[in-house]
KETILUM-640198 format. One line per field, with one value per residue: x, y, z of N, C-alpha, C in turn; residue in one letter. Coordinates in nm, 4 decimals, m for minus. Layout:
<pts>
n.east <- [X  ...]
n.north <- [Y  ...]
n.up <- [Z  ...]
ca.east <- [X  ...]
ca.north <- [Y  ...]
ca.up <- [Z  ...]
c.east <- [X  ...]
c.north <- [Y  ...]
c.up <- [Z  ...]
res <- [A  ...]
</pts>
This chain:
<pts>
n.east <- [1.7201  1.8780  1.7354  1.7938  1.7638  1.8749  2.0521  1.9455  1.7360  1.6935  1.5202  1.7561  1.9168  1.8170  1.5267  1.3076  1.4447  1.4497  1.6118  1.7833  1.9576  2.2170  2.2050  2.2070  1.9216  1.8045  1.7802  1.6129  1.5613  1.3640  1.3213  0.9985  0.7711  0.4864  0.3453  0.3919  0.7079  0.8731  0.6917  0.5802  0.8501  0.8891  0.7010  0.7952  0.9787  0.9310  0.8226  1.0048  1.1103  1.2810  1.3073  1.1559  1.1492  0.9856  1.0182  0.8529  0.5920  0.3530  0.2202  0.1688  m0.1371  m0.1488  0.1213  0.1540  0.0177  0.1843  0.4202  0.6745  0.7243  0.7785  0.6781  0.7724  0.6831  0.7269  0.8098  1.0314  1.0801  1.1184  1.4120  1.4989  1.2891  1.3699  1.6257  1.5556  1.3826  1.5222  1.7597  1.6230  1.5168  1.7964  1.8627  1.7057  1.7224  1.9352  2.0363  2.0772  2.0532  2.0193  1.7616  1.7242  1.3856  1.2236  1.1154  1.0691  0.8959  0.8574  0.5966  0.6307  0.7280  0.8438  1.1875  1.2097  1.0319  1.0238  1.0620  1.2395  1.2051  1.0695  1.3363  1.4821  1.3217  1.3184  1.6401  1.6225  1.4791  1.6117  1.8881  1.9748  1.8314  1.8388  2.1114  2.1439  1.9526  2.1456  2.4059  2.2718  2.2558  2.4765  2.6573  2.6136  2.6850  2.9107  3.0302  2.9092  3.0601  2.9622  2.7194  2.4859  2.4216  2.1727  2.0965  1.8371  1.8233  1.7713  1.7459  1.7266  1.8737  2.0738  2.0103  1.9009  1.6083  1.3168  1.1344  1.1623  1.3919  1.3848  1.3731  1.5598  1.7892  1.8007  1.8136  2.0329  2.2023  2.2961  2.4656  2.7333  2.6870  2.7127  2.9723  3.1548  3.0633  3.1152  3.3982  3.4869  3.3578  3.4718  3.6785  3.5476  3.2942  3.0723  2.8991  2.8043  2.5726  2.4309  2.1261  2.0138  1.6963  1.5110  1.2034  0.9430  0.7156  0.4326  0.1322  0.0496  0.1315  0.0520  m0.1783  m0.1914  m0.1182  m0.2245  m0.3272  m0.1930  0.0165  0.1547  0.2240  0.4107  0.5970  0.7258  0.7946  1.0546  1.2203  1.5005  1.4734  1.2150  1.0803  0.9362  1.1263  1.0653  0.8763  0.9544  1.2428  1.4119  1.2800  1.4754  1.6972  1.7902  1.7443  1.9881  2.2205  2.1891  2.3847  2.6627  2.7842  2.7728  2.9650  3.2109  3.0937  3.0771  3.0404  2.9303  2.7396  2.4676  2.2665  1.9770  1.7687  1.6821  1.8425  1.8408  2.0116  2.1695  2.0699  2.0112  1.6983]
n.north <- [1.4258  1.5797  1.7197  1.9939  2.2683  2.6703  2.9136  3.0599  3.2968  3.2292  3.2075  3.2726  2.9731  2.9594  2.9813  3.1726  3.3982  3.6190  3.7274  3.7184  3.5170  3.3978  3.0996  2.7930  2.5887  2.3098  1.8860  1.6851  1.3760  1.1672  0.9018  0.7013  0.8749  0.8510  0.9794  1.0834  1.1484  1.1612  1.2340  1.5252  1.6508  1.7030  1.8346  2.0871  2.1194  2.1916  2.3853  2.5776  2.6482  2.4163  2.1225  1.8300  1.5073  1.1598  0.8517  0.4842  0.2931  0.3891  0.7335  1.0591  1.2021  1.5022  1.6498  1.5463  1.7023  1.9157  2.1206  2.1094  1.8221  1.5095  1.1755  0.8535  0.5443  0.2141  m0.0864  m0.1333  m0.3406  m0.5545  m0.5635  m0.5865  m0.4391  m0.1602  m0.1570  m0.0869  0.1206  0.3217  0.3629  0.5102  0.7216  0.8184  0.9303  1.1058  1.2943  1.5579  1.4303  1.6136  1.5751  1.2387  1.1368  0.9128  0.7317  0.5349  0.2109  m0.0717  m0.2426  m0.5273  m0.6224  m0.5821  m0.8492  m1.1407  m1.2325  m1.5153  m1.5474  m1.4614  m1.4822  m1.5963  m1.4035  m1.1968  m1.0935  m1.0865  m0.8580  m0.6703  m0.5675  m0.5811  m0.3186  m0.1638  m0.1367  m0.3015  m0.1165  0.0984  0.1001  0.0438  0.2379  0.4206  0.4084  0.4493  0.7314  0.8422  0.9262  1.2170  1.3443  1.3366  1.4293  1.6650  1.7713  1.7863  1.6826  1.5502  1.2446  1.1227  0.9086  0.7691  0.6841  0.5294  0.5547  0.3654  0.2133  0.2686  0.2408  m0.0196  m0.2752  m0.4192  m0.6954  m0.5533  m0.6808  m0.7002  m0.4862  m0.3380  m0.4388  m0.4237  m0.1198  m0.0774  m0.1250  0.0364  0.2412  0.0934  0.1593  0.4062  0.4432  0.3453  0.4298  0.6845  0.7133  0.6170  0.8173  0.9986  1.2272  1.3413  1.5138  1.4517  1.3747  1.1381  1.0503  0.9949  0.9828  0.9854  0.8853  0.9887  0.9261  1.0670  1.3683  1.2319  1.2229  0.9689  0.9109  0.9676  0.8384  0.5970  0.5270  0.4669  0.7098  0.7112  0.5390  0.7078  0.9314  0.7786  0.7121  0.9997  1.0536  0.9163  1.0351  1.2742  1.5714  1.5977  1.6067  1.5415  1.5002  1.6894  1.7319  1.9487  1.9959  1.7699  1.8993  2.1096  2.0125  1.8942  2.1265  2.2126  2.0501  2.0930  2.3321  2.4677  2.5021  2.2303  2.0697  1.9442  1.8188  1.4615  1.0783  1.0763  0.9284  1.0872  1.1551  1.2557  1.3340  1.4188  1.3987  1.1039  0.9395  0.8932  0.7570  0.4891  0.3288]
n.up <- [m1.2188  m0.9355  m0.6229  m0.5527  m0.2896  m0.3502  m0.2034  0.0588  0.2462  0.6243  0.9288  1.1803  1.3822  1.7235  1.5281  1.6529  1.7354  1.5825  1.4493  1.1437  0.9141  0.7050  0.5380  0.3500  0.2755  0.3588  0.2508  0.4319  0.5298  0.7170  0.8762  0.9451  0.9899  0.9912  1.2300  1.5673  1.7101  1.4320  1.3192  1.3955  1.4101  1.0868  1.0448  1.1605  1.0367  0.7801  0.8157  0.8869  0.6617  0.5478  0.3087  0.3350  0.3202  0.3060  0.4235  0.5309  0.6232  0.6510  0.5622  0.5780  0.5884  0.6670  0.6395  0.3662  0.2238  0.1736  0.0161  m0.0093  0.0968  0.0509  m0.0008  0.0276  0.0226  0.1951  0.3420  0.6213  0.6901  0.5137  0.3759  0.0860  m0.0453  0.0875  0.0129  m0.2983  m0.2713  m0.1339  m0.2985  m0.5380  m0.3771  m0.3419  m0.6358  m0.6786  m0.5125  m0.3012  m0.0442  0.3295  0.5864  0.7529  0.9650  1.1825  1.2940  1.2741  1.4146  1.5123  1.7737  1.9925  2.1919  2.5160  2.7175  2.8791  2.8689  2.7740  2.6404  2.4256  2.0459  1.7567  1.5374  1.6718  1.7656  1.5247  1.3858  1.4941  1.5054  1.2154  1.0798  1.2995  1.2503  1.0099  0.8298  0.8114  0.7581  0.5282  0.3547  0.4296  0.2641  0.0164  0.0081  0.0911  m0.0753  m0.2390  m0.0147  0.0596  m0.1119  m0.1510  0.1122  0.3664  0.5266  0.7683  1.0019  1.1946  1.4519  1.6199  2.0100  2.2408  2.6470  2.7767  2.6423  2.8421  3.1051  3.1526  3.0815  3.1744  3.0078  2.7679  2.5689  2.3114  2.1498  2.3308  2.2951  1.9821  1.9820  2.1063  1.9526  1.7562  1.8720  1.7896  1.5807  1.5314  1.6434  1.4183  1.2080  1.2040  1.2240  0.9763  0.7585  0.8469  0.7399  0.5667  0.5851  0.7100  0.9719  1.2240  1.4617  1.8027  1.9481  2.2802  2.4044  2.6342  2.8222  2.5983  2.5995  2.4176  2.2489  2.2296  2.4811  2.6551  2.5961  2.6352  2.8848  3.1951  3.4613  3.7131  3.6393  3.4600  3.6434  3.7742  3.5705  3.5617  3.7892  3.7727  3.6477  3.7068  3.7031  3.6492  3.4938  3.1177  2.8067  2.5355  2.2019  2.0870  2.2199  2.0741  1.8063  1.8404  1.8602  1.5851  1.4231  1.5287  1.4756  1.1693  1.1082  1.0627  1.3361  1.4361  1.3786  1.4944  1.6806  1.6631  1.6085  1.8703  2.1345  2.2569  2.5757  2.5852  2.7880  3.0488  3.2440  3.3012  3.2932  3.4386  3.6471  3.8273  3.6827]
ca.east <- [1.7940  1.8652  1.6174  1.7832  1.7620  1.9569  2.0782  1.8121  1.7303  1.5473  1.5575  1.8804  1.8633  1.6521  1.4072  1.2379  1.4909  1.3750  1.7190  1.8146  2.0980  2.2131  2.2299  2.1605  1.8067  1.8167  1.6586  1.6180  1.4873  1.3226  1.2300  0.8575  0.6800  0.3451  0.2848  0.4451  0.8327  0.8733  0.5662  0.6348  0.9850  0.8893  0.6319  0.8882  1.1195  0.8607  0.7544  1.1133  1.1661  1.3564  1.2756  1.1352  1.1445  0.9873  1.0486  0.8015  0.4844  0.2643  0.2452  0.1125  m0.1933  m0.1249  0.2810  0.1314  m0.0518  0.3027  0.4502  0.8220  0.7194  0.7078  0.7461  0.7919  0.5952  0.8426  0.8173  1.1681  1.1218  1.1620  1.5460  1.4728  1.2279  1.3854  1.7360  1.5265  1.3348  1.6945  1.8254  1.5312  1.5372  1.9129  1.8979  1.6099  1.7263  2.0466  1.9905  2.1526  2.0173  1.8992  1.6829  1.6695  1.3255  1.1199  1.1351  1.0053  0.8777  0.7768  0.5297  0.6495  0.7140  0.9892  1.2821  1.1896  0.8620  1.0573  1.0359  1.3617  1.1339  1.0879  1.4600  1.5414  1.2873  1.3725  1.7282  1.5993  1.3985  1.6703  2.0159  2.0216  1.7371  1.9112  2.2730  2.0867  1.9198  2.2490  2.4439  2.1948  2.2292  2.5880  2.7619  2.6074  2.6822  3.0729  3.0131  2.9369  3.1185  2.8243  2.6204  2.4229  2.3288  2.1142  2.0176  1.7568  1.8296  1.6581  1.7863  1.7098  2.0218  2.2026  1.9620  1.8597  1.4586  1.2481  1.0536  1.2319  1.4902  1.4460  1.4291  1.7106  1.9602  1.8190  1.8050  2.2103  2.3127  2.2827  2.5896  2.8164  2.6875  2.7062  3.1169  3.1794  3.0179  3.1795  3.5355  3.4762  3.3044  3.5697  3.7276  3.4164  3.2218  2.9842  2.8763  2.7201  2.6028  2.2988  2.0552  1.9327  1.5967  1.3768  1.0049  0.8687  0.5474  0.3020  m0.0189  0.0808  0.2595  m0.0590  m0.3402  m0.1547  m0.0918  m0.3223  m0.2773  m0.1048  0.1795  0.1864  0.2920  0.5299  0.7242  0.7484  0.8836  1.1557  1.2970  1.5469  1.3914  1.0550  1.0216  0.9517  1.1673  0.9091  0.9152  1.0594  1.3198  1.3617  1.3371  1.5825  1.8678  1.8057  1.8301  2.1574  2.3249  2.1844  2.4254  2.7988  2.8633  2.7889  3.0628  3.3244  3.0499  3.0867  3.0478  2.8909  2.6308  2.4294  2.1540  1.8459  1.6616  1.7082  1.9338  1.8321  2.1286  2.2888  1.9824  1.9214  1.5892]
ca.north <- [1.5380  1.5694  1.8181  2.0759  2.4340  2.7644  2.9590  3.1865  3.3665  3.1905  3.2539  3.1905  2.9125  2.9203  3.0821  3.2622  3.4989  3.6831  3.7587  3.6828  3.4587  3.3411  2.9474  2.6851  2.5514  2.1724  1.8387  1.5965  1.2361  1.0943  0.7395  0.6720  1.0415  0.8738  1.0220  1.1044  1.2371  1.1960  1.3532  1.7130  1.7099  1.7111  1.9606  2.1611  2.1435  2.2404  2.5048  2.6627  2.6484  2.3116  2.0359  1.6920  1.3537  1.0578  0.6777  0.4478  0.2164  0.4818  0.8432  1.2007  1.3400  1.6869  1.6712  1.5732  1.8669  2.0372  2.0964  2.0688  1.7280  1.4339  1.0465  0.7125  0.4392  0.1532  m0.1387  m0.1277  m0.5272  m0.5957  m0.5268  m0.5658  m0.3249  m0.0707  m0.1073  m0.0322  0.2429  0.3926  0.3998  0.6281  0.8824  0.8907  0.9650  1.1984  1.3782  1.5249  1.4273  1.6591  1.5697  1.1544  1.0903  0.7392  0.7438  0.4114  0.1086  m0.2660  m0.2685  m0.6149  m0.6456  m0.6210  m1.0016  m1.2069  m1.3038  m1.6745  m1.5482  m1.4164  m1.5813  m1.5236  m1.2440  m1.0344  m1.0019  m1.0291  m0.7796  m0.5102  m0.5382  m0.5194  m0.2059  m0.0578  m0.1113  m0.2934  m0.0983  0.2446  0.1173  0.0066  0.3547  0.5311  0.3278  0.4986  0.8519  0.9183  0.9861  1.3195  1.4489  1.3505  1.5054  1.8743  1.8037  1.7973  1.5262  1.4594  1.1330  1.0972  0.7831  0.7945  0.5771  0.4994  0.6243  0.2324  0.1496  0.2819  0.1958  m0.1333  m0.2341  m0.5540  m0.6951  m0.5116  m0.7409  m0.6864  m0.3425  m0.2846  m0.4874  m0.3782  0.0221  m0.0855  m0.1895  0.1854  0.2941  0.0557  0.1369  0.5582  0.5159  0.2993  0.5251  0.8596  0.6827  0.5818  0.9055  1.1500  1.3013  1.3622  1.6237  1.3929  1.3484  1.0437  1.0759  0.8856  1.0442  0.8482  0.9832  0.9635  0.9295  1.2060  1.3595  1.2800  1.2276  0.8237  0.8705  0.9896  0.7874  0.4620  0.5110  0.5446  0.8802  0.6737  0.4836  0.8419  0.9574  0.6895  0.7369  1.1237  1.0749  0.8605  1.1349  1.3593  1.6751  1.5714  1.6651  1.4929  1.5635  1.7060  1.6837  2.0637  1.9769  1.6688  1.9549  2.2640  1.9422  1.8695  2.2752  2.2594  1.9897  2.1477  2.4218  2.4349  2.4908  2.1054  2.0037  1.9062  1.6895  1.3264  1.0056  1.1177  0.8973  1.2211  1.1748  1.3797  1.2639  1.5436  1.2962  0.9731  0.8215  0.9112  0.7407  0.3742  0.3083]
ca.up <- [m1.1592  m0.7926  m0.6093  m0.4009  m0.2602  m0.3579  m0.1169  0.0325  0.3861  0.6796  1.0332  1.2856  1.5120  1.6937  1.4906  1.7606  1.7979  1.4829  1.3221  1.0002  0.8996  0.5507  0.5197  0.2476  0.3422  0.3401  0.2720  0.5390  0.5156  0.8071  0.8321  1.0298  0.9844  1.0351  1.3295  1.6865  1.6892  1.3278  1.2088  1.4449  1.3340  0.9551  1.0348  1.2278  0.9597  0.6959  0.8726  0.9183  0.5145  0.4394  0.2909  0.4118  0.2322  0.4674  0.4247  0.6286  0.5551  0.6708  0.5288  0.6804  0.5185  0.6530  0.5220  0.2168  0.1705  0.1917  m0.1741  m0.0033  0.1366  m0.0563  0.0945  m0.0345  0.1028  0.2135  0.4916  0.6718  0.7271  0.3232  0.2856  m0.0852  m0.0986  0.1327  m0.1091  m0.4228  m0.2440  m0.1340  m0.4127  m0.5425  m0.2858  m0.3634  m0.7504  m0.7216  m0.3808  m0.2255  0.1449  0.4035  0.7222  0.7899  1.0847  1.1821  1.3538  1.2649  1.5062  1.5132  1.8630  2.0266  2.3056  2.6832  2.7358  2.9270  2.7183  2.7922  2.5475  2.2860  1.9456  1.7223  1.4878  1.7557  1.7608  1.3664  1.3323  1.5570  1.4163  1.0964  1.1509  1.3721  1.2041  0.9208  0.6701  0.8316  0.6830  0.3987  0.3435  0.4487  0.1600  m0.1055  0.0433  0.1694  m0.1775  m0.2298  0.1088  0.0792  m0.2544  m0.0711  0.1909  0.4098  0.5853  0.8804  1.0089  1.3514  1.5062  1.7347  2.0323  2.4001  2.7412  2.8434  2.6197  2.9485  3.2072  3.1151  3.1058  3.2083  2.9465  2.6850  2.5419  2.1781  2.1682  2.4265  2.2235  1.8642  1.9868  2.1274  1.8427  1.7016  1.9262  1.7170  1.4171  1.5299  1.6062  1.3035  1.0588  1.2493  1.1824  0.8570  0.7166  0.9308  0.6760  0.4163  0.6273  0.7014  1.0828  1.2925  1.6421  1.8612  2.0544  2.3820  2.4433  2.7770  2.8320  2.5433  2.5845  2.3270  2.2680  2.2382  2.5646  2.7845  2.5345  2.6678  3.0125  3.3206  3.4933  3.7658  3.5451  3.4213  3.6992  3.8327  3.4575  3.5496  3.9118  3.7629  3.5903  3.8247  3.6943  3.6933  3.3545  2.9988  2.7178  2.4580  2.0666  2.0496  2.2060  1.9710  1.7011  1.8292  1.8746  1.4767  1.3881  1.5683  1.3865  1.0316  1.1661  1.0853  1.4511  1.5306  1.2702  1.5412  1.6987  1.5601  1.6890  2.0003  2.2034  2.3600  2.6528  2.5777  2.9049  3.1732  3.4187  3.3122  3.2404  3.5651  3.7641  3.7614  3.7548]
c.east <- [1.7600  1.7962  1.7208  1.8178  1.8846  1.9437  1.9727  1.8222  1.6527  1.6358  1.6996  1.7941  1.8601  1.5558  1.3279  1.2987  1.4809  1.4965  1.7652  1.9845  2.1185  2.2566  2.1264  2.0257  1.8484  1.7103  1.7121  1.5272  1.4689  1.2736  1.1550  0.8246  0.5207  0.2960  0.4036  0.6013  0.8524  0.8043  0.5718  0.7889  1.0315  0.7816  0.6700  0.9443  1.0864  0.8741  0.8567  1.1559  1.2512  1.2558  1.2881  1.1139  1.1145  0.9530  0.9839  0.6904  0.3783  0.3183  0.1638  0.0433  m0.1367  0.0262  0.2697  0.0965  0.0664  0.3603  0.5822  0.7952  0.7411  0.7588  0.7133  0.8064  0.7104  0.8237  0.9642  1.2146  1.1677  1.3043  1.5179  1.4223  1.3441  1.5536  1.6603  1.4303  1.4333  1.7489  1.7584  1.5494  1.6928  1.9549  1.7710  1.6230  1.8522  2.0180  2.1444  2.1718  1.9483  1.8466  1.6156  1.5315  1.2365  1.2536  1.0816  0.9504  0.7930  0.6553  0.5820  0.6294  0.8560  1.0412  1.2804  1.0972  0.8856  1.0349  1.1899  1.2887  1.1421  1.2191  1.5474  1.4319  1.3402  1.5130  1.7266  1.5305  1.5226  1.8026  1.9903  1.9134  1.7957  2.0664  2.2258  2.0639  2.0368  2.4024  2.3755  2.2215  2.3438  2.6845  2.7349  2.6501  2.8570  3.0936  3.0574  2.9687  3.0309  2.7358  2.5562  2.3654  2.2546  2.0133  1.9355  1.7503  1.7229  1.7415  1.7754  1.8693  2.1332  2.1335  1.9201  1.7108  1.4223  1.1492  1.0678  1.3459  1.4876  1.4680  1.5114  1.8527  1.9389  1.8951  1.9903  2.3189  2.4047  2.4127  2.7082  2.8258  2.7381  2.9280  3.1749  3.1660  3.0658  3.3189  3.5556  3.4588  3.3978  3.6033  3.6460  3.3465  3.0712  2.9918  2.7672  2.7147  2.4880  2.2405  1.9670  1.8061  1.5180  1.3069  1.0404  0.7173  0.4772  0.1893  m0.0105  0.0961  0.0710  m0.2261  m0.3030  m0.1222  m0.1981  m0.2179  m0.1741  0.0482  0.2272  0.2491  0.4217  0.6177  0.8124  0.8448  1.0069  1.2891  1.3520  1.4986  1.2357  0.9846  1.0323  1.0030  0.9913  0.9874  1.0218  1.1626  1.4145  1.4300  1.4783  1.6764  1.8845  1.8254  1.9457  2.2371  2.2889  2.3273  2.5723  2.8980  2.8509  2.8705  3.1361  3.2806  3.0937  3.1051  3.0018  2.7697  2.5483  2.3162  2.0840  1.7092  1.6419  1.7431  1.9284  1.9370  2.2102  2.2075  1.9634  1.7951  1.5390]
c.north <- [1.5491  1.7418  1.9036  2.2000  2.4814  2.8229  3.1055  3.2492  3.2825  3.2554  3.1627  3.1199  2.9674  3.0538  3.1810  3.4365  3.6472  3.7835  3.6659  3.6158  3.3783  3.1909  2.8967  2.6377  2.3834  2.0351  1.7323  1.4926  1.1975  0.9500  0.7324  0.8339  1.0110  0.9683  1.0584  1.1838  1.2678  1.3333  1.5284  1.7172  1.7178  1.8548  2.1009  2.2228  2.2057  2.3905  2.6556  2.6891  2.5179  2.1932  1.9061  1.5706  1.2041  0.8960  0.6203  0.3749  0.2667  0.6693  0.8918  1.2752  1.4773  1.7127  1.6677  1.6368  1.9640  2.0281  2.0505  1.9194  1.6338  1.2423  0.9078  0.5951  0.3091  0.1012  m0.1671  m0.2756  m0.5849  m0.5250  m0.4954  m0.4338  m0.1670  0.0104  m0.0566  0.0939  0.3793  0.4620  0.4847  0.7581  0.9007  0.9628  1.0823  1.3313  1.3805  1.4969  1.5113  1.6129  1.3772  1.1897  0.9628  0.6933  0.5921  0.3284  0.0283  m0.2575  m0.3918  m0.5951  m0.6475  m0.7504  m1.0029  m1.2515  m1.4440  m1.6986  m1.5042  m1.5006  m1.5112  m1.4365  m1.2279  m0.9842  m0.9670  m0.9263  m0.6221  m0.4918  m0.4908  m0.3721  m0.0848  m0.0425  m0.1597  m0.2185  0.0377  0.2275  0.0755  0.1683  0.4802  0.5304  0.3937  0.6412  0.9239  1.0004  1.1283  1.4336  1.4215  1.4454  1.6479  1.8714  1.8321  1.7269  1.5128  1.3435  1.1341  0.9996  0.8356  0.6312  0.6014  0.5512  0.4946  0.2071  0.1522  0.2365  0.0766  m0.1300  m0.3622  m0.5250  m0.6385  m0.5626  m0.7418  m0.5472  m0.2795  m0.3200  m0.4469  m0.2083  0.0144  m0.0654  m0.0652  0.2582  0.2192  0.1427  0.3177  0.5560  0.4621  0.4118  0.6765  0.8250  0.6818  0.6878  1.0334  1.2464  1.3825  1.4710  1.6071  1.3222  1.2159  1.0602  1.0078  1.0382  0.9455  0.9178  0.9171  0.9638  1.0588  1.2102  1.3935  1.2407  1.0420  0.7812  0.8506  0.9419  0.6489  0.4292  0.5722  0.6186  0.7981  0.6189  0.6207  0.9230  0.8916  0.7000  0.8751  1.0962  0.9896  0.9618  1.2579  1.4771  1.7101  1.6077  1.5983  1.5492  1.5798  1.6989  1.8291  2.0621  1.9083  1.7955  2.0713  2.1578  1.9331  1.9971  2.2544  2.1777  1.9960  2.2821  2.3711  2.4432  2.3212  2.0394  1.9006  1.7753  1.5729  1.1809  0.9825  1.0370  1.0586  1.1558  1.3035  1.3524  1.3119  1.4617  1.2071  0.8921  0.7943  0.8626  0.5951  0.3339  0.1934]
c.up <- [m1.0119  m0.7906  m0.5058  m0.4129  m0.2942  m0.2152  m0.0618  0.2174  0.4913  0.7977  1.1133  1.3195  1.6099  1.6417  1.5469  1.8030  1.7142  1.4516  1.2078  0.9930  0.7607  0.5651  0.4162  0.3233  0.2417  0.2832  0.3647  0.5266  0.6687  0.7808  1.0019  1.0756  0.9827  1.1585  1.4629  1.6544  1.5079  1.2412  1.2559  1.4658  1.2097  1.0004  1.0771  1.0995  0.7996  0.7525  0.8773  0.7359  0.4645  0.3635  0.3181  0.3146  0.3635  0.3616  0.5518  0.5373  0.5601  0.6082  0.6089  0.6205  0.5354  0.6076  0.4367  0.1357  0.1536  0.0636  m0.1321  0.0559  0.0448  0.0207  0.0198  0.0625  0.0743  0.3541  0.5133  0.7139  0.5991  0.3374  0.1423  m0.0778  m0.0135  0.0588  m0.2246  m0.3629  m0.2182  m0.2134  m0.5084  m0.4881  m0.3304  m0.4730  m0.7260  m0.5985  m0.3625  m0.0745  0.2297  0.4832  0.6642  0.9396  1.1154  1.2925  1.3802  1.3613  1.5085  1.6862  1.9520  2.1651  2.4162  2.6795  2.8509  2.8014  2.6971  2.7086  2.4457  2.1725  1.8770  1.6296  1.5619  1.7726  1.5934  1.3258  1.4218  1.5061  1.3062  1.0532  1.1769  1.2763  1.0785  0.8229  0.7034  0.7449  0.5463  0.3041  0.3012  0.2812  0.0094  m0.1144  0.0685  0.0560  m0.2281  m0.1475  0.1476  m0.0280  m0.2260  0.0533  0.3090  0.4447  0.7448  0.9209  1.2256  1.3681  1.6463  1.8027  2.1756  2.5047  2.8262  2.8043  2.7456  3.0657  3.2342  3.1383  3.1095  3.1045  2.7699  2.5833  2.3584  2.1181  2.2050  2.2969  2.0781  1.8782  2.0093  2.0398  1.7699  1.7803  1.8651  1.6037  1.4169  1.4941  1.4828  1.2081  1.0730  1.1991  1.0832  0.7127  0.7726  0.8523  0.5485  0.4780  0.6501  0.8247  1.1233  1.4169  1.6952  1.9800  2.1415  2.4128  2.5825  2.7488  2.7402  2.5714  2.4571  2.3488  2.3129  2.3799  2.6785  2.7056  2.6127  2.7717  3.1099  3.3942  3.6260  3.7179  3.4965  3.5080  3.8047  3.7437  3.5188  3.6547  3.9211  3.6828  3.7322  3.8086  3.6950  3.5646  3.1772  2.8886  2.6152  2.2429  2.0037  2.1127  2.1308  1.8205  1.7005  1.8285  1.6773  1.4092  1.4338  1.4320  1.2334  1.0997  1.1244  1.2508  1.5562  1.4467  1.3696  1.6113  1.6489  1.6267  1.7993  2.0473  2.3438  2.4138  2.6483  2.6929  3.0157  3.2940  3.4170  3.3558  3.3779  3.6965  3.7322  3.7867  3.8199]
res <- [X  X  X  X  X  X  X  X  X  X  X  X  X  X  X  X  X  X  X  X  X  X  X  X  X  X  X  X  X  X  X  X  X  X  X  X  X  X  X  X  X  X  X  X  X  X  X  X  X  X  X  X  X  X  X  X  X  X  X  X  X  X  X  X  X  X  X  X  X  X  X  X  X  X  X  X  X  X  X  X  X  X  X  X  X  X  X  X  X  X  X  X  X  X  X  X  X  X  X  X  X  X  X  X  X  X  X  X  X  X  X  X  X  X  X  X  X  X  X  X  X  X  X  X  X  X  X  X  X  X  X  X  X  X  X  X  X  X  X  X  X  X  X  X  X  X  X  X  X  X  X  X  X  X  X  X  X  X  X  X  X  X  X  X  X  X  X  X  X  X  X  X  X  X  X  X  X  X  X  X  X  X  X  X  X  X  X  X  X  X  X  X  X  X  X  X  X  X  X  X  X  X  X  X  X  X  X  X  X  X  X  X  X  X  X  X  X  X  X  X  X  X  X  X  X  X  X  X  X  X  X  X  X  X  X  X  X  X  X  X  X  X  X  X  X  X  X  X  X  X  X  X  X  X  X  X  X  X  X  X  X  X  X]
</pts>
């Protein structure tokens, strides 16, 4: 039996504003909730009353401690496995909300140093174990009329990046796959859209960079300012929201000017 919420009370978006608004509370699958964006936009999303389901090869002690949590261990390079894991979360879960978060990421190299893995895996990773996933998950959410899908993409995809070449063209690929699956899904009530993201600040961001590269990333940004993970989460409240219905298809920049700067 599929797992999901009655209709109950939580707070409007955004929560902060401390009125009350009646909506279905959801569940939302993320894939890669070990840690960094994933992991404080399951804890977000806990925290607000829905429910979280995470796909990845790593899990999140402290999500696990959450009773609405629950995640199923799964490397995104095994096709096999990641169809028979799929197909799990789909009979035992309705999924509202995906969040395509996991990524294959090779090493900074020249493309003259590539090997062909580094580019069949970041594909694999990026597009195909997400249409794989999405394939297990979508028939419930044409079902109620009702679906979110959100790819998480890069803010390079538009700027281009040295050194980057399997990442650039896997993370790319994700703007095919967004208007395909918005065309395809149009009429079901069941949205696709990409998010390009800029430099975020996490802990990853400023454990791995000297305070100088740290500040040469920042002053590439026209606002001078790093998207952060709450922003990250108030864009995923919205599109739980019937007012991002009309959305669909949409490549959005979440990078405060990137896109419009080459670096």
């Amino acid at each position: 039996m599929s797992w999901r919420w009655e209709q109950v009370f939580i707070l409007e978006w955004p929560p902060s504003n401390g009125e009350f608004k009646r909506y279905m509370m959801k569940t939302i699958l993320i894939s890669g909730i070990s840690k960094g964006i994933g992991a404080h936009l399951a804890s977000h999303l806990l925290e607000v009353g829905h429910r979280v389901v995470g796909i990845g090869r790593q899990g999140n002690d402290n999500l696990e401690a959450h009773d609405s949590f629950k995640f199923y261990p799964c490397d995104l390079l095994e096709l096999d496995s990641v169809k028979e894991v799929s197909k799990a979360i789909g009979k035992e879960n309705e999924i509202d909300l995906f969040f395509h978060n996991a990524m294959y990421t090779p090493k900074h190299k020249p493309f003259l140093r590539y090997k062909d893995e580094d580019l069949i895996k970041a594909f694999t990773v990026c597009s195909a174990s997400a249409l794989t996933i999405i394939n297990s998950i979508v028939t419930p959410m044409r079902k109620n009329k009702f679906g979110r899908i959100l790819f998480l993409g890069s803010i390079i995809q538009e700027t281009g990046s040295v050194g980057q070449l399997a990442y650039l063209t896997a993370k790319s690929s994700l703007d095919g796959l967004t208007k395909g699956l918005s065309l395809e899904l149009a009429t079901s009530g069941v949205t696709c859209n990409l998010l390009l993201l800029g430099p975020v600040e996490t802990d990853k961001l400023k454990d791995n960079l000297s305070e100088e590269a740290y500040e040469n990333i920042k002053n590439t940004i026209p606002t001078g300012e790093f998207v952060n993970v709450e922003h990250i989460s108030g864009l995923v409240d919205f599109f739980l929201t019937p007012a991002s219905t009309p959305i669909n298809g949409v490549t959005l920049p979440v990078a405060n000017s990137m896109h419009l700067r080459k670096l």
